[in-house]
C-alpha positions as CSV (number, residue, x, y, z in Angstrom):
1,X,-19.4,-19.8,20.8
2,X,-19.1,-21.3,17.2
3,X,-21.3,-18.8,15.4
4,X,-18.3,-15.9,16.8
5,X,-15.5,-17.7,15.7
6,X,-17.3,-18.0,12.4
7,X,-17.6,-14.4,12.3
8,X,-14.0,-13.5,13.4
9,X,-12.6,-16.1,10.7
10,X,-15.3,-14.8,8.1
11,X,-14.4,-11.4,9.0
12,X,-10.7,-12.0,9.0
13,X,-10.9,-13.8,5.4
14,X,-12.9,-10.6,4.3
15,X,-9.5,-8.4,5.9
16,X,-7.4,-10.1,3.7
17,X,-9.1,-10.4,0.4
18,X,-9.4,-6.5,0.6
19,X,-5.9,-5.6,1.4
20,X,-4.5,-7.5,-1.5
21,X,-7.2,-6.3,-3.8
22,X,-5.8,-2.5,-2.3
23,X,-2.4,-3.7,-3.2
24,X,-3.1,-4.7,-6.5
25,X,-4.5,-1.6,-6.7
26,X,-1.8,0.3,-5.8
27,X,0.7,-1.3,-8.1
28,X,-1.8,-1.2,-11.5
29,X,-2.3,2.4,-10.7
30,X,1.6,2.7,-10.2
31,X,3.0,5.9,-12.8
32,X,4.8,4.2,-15.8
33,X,8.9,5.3,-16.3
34,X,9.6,8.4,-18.3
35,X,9.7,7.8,-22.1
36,X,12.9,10.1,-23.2
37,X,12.4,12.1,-20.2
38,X,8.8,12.5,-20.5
39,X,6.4,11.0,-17.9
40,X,3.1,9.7,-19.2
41,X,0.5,11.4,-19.5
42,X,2.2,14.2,-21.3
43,X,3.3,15.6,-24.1
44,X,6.6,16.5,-24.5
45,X,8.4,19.4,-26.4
46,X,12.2,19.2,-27.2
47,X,14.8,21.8,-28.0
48,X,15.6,19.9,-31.6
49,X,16.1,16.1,-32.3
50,X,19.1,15.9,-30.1
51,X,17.8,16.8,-27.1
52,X,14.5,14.2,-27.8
53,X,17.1,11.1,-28.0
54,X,19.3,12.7,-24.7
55,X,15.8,12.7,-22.8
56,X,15.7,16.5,-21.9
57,X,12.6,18.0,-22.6
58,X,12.2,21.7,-22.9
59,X,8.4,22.0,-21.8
60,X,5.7,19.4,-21.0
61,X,1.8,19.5,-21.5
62,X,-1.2,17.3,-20.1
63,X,-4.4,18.5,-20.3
64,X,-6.8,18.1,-22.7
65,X,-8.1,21.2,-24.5
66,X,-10.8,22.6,-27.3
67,X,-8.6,25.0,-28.4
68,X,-4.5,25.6,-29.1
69,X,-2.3,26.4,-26.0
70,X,0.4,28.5,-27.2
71,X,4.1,27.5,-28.0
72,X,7.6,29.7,-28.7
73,X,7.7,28.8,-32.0
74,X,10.9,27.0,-33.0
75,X,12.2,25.8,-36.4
76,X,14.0,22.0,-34.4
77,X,11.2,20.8,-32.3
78,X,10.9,17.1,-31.3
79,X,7.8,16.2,-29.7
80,X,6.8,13.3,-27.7
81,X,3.4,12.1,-27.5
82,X,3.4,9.3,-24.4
83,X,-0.2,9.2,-23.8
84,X,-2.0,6.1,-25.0
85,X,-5.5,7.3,-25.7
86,X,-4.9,10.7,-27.1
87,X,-4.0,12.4,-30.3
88,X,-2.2,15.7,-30.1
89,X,-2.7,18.4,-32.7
90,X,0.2,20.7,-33.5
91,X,-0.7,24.0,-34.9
92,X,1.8,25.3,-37.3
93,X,3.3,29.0,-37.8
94,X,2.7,29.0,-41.9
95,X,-0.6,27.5,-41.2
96,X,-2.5,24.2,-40.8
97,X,-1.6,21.4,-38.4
98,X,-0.4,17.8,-38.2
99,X,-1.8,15.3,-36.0
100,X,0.4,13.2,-33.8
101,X,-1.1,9.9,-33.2
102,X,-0.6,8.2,-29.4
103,X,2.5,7.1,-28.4
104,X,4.4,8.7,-31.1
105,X,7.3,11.1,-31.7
106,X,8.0,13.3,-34.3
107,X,11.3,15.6,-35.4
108,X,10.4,18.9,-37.3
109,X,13.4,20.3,-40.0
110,X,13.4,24.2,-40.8
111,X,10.2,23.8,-43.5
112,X,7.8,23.9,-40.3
113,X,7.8,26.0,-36.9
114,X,5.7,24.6,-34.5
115,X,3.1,27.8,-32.5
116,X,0.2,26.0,-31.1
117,X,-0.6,22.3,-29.1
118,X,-4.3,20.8,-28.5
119,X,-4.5,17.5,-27.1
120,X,-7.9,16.0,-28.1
121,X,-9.3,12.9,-26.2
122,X,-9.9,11.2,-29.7
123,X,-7.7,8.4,-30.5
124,X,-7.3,8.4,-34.0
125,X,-6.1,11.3,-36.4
């Protein structure tokens, strides 16, 4: 009779451990708040600077890609970058790109019109 108890009680301990190891879980893998309106993982294109500090995005992006995803060029863009690992590479209209490092935001004036976004998996510039 002792050797079942043993195994209910072992079994019972083993019950436990898992469900708060499945709860732990749960809450690390929990989605962090919206930065300005943008949700990690993504990268986040606003109407001009105003609309970046209001928290309205205009369009969002996420996946990682090897070449340029198209974007309505526009002379005001903010852009977010909330991911923590990735760079995002912003292709503009007169040519060239700049690189947004992770977990940054930028603000572009008249001189540059955003056409093109790549996120890379590389974290560094």
């Amino acid at each position: 009779m002792k050797p079942v108890i043993r195994k209910v009680a072992s079994f019972a301990g083993v019950s436990v451990a898992v469900a708060a190891m499945s709860m732990a879980g749960a809450s690390a893998a929990h989605a962090e708040s919206p930065t300005q309106g943008c949700p990690y993982p993504y990268v986040c294109f606003y109407v001009d600077g105003n609309a970046l500090n209001a928290g309205t995005p205009l369009s969002k992006y996420r996946d990682v890609t090897s070449a340029y995803q198209a974007v309505t060029p526009r002379p005001h863009y903010g852009v977010l970058n909330t991911r923590n690992d990735d760079v995002v590479y912003l292709r503009l209209q007169s040519g060239g790109s700049i690189c947004l490092e992770p977990n940054t935001q930028t603000v572009f004036t008249n001189s540059y019109s955003v056409n093109g976004i790549k996120i890379s998996s590389s974290s560094t510039c």
